[in-house]
MDAnalysis code that builds the backbone (N, CA, C; Angstrom):
import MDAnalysis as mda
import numpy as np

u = mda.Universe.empty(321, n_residues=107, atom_resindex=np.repeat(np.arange(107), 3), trajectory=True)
u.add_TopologyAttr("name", ["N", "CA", "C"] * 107)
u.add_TopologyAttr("resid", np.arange(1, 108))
u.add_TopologyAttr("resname", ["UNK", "UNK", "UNK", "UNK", "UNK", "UNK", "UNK", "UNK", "UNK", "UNK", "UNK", "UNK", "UNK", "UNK", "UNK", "UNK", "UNK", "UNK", "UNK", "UNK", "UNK", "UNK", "UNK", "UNK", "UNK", "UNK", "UNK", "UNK", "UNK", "UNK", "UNK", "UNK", "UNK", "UNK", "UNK", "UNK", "UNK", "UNK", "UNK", "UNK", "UNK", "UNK", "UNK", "UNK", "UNK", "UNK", "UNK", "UNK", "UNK", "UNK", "UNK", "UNK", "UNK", "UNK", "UNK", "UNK", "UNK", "UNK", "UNK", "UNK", "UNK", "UNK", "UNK", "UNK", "UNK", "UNK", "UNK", "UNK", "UNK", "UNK", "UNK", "UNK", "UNK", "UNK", "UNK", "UNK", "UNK", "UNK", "UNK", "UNK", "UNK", "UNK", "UNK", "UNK", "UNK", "UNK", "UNK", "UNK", "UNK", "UNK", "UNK", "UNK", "UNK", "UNK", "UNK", "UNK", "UNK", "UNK", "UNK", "UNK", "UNK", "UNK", "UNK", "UNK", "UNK", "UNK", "UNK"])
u.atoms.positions = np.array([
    [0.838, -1.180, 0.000],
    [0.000, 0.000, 0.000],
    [0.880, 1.239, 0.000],
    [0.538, 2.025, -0.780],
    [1.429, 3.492, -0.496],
    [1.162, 4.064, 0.598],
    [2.206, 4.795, 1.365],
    [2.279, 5.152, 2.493],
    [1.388, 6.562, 2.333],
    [0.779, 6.884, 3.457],
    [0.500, 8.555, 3.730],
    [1.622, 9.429, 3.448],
    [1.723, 9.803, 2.059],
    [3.021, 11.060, 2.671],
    [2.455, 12.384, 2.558],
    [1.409, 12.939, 2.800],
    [1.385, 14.496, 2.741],
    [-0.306, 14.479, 2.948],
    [-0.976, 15.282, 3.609],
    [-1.813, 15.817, 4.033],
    [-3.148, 16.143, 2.943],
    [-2.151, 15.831, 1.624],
    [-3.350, 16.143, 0.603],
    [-4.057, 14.509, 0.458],
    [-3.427, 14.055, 0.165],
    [-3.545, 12.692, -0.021],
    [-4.274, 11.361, 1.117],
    [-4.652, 12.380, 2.052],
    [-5.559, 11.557, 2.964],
    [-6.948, 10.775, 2.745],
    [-7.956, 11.417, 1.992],
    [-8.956, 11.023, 1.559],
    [-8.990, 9.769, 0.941],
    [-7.932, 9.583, -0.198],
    [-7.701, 8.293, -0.581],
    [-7.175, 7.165, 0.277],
    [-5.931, 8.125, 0.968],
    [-5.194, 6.760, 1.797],
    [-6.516, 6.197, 3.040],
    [-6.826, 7.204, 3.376],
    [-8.151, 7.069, 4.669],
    [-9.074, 5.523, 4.080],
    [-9.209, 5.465, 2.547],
    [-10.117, 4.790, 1.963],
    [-9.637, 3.041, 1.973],
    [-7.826, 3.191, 1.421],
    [-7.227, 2.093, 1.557],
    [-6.925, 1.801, 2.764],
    [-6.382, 2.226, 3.841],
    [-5.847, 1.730, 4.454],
    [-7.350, 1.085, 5.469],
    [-8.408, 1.849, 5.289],
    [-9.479, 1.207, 6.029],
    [-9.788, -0.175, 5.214],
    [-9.397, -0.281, 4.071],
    [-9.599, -1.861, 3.481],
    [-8.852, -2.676, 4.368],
    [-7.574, -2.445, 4.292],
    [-6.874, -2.913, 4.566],
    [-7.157, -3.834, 6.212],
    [-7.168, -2.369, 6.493],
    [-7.784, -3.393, 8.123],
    [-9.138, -4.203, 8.241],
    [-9.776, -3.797, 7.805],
    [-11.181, -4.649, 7.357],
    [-10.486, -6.044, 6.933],
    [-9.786, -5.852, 5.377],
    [-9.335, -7.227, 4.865],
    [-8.924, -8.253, 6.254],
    [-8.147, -7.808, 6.994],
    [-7.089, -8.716, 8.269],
    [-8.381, -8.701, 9.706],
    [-9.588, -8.058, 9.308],
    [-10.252, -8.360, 10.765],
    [-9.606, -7.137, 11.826],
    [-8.988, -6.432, 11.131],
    [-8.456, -5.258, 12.704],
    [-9.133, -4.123, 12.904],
    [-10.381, -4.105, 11.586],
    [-10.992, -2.632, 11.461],
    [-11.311, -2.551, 13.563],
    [-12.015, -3.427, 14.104],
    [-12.565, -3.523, 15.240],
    [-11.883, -2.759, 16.288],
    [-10.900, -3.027, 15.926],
    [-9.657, -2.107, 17.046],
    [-9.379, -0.048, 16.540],
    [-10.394, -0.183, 15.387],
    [-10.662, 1.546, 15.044],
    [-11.854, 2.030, 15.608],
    [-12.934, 1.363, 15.287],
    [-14.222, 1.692, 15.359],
    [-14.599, 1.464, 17.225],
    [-13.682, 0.855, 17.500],
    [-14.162, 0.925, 19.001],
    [-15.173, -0.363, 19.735],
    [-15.356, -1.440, 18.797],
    [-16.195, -2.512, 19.034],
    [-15.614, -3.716, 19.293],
    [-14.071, -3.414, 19.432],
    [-13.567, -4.208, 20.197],
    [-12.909, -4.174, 21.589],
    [-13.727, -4.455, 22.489],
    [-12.896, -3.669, 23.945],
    [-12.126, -4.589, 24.516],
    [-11.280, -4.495, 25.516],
    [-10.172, -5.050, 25.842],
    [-11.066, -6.325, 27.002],
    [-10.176, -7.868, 26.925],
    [-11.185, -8.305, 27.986],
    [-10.612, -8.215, 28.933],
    [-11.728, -8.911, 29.921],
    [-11.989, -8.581, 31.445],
    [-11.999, -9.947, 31.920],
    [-11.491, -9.840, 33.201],
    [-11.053, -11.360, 33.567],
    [-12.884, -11.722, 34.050],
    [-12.973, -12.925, 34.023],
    [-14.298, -13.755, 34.415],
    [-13.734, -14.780, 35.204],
    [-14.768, -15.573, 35.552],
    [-14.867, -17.197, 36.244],
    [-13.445, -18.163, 35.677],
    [-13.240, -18.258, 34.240],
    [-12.083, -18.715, 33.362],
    [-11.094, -18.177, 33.105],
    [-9.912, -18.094, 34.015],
    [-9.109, -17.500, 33.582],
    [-8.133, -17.798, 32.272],
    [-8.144, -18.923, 32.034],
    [-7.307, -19.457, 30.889],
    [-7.948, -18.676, 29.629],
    [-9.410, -18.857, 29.924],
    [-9.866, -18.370, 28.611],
    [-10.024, -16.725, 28.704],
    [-9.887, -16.216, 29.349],
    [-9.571, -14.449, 30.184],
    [-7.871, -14.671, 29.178],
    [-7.104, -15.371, 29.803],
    [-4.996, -15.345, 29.262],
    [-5.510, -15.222, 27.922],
    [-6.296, -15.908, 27.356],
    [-5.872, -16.412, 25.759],
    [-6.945, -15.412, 25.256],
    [-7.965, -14.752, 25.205],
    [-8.334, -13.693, 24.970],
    [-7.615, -11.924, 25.170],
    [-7.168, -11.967, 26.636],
    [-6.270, -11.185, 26.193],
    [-5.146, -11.135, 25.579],
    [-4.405, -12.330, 25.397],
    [-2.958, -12.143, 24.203],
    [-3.607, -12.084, 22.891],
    [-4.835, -12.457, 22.598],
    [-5.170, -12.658, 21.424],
    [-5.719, -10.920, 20.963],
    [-6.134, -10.331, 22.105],
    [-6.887, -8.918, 21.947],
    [-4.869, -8.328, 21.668],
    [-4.074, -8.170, 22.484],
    [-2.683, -7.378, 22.756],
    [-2.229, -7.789, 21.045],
    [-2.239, -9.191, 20.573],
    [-1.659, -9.229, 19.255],
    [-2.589, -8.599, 18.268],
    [-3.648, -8.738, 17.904],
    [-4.391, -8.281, 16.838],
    [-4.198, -6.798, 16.990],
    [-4.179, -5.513, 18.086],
    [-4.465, -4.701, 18.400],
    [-3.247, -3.974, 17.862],
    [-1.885, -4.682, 17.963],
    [-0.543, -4.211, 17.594],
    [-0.298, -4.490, 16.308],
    [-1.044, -5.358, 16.038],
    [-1.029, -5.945, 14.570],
    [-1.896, -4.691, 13.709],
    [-2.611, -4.092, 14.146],
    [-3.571, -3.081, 13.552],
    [-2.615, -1.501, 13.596],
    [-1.937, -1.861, 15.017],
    [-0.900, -0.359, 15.282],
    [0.409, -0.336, 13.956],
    [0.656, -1.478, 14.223],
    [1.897, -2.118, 13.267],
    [1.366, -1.644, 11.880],
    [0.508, -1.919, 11.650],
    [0.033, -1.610, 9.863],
    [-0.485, -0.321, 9.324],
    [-0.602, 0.678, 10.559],
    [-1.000, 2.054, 10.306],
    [0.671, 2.754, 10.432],
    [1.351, 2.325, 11.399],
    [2.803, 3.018, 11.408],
    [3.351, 2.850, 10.023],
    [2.913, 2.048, 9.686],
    [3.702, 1.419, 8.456],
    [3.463, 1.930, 7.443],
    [1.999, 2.445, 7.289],
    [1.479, 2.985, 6.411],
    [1.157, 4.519, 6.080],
    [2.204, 5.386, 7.356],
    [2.627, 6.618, 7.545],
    [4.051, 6.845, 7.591],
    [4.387, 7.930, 6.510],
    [5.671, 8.757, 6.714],
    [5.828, 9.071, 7.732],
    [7.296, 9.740, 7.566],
    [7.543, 10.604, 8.935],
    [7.140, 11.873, 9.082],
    [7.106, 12.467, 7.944],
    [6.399, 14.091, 8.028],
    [5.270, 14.401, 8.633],
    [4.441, 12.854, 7.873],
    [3.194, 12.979, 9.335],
    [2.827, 12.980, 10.359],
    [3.924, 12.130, 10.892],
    [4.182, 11.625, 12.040],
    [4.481, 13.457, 12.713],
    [5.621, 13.943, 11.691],
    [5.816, 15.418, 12.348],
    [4.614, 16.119, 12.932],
    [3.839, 16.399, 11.354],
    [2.584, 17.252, 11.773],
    [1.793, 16.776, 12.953],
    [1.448, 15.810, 13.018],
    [0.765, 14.813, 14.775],
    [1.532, 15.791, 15.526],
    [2.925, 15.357, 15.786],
    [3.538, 15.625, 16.858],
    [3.719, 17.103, 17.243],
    [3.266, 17.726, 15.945],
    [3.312, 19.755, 15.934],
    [1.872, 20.077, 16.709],
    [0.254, 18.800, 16.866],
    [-0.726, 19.078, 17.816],
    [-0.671, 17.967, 18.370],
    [0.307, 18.097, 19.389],
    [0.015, 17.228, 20.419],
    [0.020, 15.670, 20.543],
    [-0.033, 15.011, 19.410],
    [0.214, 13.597, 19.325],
    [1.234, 12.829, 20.017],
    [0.815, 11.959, 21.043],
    [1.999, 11.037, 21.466],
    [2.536, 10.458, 20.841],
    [3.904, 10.202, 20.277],
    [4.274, 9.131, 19.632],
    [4.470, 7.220, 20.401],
    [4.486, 7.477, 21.793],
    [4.415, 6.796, 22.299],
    [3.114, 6.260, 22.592],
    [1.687, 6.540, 22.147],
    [0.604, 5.693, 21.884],
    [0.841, 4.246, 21.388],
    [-0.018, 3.599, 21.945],
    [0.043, 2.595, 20.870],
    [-1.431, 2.004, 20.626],
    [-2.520, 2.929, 20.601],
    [-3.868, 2.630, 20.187],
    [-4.073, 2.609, 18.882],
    [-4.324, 1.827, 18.316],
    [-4.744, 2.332, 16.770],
    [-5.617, 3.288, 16.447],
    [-7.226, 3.242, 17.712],
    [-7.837, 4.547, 17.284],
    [-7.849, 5.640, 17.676],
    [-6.713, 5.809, 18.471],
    [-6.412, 7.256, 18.370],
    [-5.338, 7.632, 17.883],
    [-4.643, 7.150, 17.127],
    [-3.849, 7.475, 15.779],
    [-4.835, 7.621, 14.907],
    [-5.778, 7.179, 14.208],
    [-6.863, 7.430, 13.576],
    [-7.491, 8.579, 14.096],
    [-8.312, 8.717, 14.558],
    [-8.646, 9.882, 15.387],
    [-7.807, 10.792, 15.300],
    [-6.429, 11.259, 15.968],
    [-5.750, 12.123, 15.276],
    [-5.807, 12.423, 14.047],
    [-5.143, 11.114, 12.930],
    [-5.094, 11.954, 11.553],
    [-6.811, 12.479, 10.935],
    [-7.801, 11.671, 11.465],
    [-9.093, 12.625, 10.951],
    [-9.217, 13.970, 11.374],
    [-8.829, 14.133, 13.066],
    [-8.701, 15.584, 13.071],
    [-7.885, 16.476, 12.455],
    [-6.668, 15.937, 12.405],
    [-5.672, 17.243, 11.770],
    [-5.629, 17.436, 10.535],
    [-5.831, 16.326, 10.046],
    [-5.589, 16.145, 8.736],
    [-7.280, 16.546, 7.541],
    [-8.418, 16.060, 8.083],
    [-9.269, 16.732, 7.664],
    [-9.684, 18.256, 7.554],
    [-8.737, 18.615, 8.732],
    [-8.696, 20.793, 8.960],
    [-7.861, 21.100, 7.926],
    [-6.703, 20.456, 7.279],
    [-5.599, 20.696, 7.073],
    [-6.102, 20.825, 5.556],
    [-6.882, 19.588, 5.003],
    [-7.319, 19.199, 3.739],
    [-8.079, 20.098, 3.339],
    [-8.845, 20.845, 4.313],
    [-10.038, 22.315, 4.073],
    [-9.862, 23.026, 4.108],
    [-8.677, 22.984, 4.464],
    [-7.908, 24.847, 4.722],
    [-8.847, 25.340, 6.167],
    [-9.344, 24.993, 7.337],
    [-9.815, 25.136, 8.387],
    [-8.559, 25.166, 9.868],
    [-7.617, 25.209, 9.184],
    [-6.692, 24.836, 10.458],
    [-6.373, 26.775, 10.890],
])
């Protein structure tokens, strides 16, 4: 996939890279409908749900880093963006905010 490199070019990448996670099952870890679990009665099945939530979740972080330059990474970090996040949807969330002001000339 081509990477995000510039602020104009969001609309499209916004389009692929949401395939993308859809294609692998990680959209869930954007949209927020996947929440982290919670231990119950089973703990084995509590262990293996949460490594299974920690891998898919990094697996979703992993494929958005990947799929951003560094310039962007700049502009994030010029409002406030942690680079030390490691949520996928609020890296998302960020680039819709900045990057949708940015695309309208609203910033």
């Amino acid at each position: 996939m081509k990477p995000l490199q510039e602020e104009t070019d969001f609309a499209n990448w916004e389009k692929r890279i949401c395939g993308q996670l859809e294609a692998f099952d990680l959209w869930k870890y954007i949209d927020g409908t996947k929440i982290t679990p919670t231990p119950g009665e089973d703990q084995g099945d509590f262990a293996k749900a949460f490594r299974t939530y920690k891998i898919e979740k990094s697996q979703a972080m992993h494929l958005l880093e990947n799929a951003i330059v560094e310039d962007v990474f700049s502009t994030l970090r010029n409002h406030s963006y942690n680079l030390k996040n490691r949520n996928p949807k609020v890296l998302i969330d960020y680039l819709i905010k900045i990057l949708t002001k940015t695309t309208t000339c609203s910033i």
